[in-house]
N, C-alpha and C positions, 0 to 999 in steps of 0.2 A: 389613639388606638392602643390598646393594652398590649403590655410585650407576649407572643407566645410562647408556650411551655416547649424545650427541647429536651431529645435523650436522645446521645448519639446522632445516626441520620435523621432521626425522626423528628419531626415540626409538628406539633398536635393541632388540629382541627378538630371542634365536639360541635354537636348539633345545639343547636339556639345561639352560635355564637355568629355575631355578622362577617366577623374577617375569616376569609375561609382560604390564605394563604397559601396555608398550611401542605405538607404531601403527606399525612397520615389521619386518617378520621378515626378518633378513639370514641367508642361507642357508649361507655358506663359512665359514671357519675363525674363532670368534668375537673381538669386538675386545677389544683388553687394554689399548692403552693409544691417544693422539693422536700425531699427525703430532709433529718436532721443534718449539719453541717459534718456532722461527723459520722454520718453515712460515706462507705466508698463508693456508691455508683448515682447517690443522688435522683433518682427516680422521682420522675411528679408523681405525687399525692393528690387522693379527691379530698372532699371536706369532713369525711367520715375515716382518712387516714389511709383510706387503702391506696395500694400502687395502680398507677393508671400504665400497665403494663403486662401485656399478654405474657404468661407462662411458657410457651409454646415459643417462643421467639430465640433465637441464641444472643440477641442482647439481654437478656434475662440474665443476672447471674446466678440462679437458682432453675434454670431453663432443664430437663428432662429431655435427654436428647433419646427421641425415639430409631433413630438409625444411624450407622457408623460404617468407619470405612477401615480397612486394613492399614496399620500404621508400625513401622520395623522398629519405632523407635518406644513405643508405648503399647504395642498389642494392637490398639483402637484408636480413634480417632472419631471427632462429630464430621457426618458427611457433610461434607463443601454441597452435595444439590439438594440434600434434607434441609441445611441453614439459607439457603437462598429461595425455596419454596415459600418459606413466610413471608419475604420481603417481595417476590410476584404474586402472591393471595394478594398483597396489600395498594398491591399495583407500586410499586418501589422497586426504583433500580438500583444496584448495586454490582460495582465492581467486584470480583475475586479475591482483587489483593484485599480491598477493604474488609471481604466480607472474612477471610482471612484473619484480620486484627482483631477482628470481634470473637471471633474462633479460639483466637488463642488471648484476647480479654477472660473469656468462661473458662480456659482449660486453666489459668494462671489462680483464677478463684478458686477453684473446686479441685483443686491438686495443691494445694499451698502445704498440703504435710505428705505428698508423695515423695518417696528420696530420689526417685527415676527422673519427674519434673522437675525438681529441685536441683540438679545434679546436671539432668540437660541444658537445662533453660541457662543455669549460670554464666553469666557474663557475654552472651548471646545479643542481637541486638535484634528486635522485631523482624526486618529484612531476613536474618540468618533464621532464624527460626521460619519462618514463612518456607523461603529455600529448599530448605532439610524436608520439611514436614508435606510441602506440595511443589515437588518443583518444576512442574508444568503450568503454575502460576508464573505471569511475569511480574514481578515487584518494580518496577521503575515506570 
């Protein structure tokens, strides 16, 4: 049995493939192999190169976050029930805290020249940051 394609939570399943494992069914051209080695998120690739990886998703690191939430420490924030909306479309469960990590996985990419995130985030550890930013999550 061939090994399956992971990102993050997600275990790919594509149609014609017999092992069907998997808890995510990717629907376009299936993946063959990962991003180059010196890519930072590693994403499966089809055989035409593209990313086997919905846009809409906030494990995207280029993900367009269409709703947000009030946040004291940055103005904004991606909503915690807009980011978790993808992962129930997908029938995927997902904890808070986790989903959390991915949350602030895309706010660490796509703020790397903000001096506010850069500034906050310093010396912070995932837990403290989660804390700060949602603290009606429980981290433990």
């Amino acid at each position: 049995m061939a090994e399956k394609f992971t990102y993050g939570p997600l275990v790919y399943n594509y149609f014609g493939e017999e092992d069907d494992s998997g808890n995510y069914w990717w629907t376009g051209d299936p993946p063959v192999a990962y991003e180059e080695d010196s890519g930072v998120f590693r994403i499966p690739v089809c055989v035409n190169g593209n990313q086997c990886l919905p846009g809409d998703t906030i494990l995207h690191p280029n993900c367009t976050v269409e709703e947000w939430d009030d946040c004291t420490v940055f103005g904004q924030k991606p909503s915690l029930q807009w980011c978790r909306e993808w992962f129930e479309d997908n029938f995927l469960i997902i904890d808070d805290k986790t989903l959390c990590k991915y949350i602030l996985r895309w706010m660490w990419w796509n703020k790397q020249s903000d001096e506010d995130w850069l500034t906050w985030s310093a010396g912070k550890t995932t837990p403290e940051m989660i804390e700060e930013l949602w603290p009606d999550v429980t981290t433990s």
